[in-house]
C-alpha positions in Angstrom: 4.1 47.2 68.6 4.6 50.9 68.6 7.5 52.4 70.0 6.6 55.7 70.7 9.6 57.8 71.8 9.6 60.8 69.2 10.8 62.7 71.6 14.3 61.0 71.6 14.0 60.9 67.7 14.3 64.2 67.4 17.1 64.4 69.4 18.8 61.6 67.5 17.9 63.4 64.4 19.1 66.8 65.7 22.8 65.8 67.1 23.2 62.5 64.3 22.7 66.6 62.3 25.3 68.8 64.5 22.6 71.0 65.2 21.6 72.9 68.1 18.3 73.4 69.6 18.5 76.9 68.0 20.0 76.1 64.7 17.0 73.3 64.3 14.4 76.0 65.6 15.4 78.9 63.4 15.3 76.1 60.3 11.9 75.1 61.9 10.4 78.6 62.9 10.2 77.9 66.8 12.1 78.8 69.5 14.6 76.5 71.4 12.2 76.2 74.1 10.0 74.9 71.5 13.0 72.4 70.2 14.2 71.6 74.0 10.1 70.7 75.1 9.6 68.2 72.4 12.9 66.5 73.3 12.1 66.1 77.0 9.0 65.0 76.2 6.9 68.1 78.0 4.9 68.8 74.9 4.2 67.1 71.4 4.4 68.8 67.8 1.6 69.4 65.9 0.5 67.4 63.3 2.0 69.9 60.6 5.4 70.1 62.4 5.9 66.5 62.7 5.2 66.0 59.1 8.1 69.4 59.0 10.4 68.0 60.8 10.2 64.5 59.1 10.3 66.4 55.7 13.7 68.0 57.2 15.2 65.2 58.3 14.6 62.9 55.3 12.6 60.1 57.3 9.0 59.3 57.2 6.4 60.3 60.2 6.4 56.5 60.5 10.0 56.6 61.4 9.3 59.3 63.5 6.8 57.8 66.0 8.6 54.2 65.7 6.5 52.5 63.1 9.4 52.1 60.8 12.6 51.6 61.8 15.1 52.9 59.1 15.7 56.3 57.6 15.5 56.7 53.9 17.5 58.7 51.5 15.6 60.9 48.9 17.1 60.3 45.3 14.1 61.9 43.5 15.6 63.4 40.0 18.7 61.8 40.4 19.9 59.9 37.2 19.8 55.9 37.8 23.5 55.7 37.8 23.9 58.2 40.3 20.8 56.3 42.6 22.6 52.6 41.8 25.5 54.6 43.3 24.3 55.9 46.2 23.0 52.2 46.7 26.1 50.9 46.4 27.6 53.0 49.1 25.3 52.5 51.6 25.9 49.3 51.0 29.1 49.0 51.9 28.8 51.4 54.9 26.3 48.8 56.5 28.8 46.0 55.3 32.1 47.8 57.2 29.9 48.4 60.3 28.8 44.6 61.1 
């Protein structure tokens, strides 16, 4: 069942971030109007700023419109040490959180 809410997603994404509305828009090329209408759900990004802002925030557009419900982490052109690493310490991170 879809879960549609990408306007709180973008929110999530933005504060989980430390970014403003501005900071994210000037990253994004919008305005904070732009930034503060997707998050109260007044209008919807385009098809080519939704596929942006997933690109920005390292999730899929799946994750985005509540397909998917993780995040991923992109290790492209990172060694396979370093990516068994990175494994390894979001592994623990979920472990010391249960």
């Amino acid at each position: 069942m879809l879960n549609y809410k990408l306007h709180e997603q973008i929110k999530k994404l933005r504060e989980a971030r430390r970014f403003s509305q501005v900071e994210l828009g000037k990253r994004l090329g919008v305005t904070k109007a732009c930034i503060c209408n997707w998050e109260n759900d007044n209008a919807q990004p385009s098809v080519e700023m939704l596929v942006r802002l997933a690109s920005f925030f390292s999730v899929s557009t799946d994750y985005m419109l509540g397909f998917e419900p993780g995040e991923y982490i992109d290790v492209t052109g990172l060694p396979d040490e370093v990516i068994a690493h990175v494994r390894q310490i979001v592994e623990d991170l979920k472990a010391s959180t249960v």
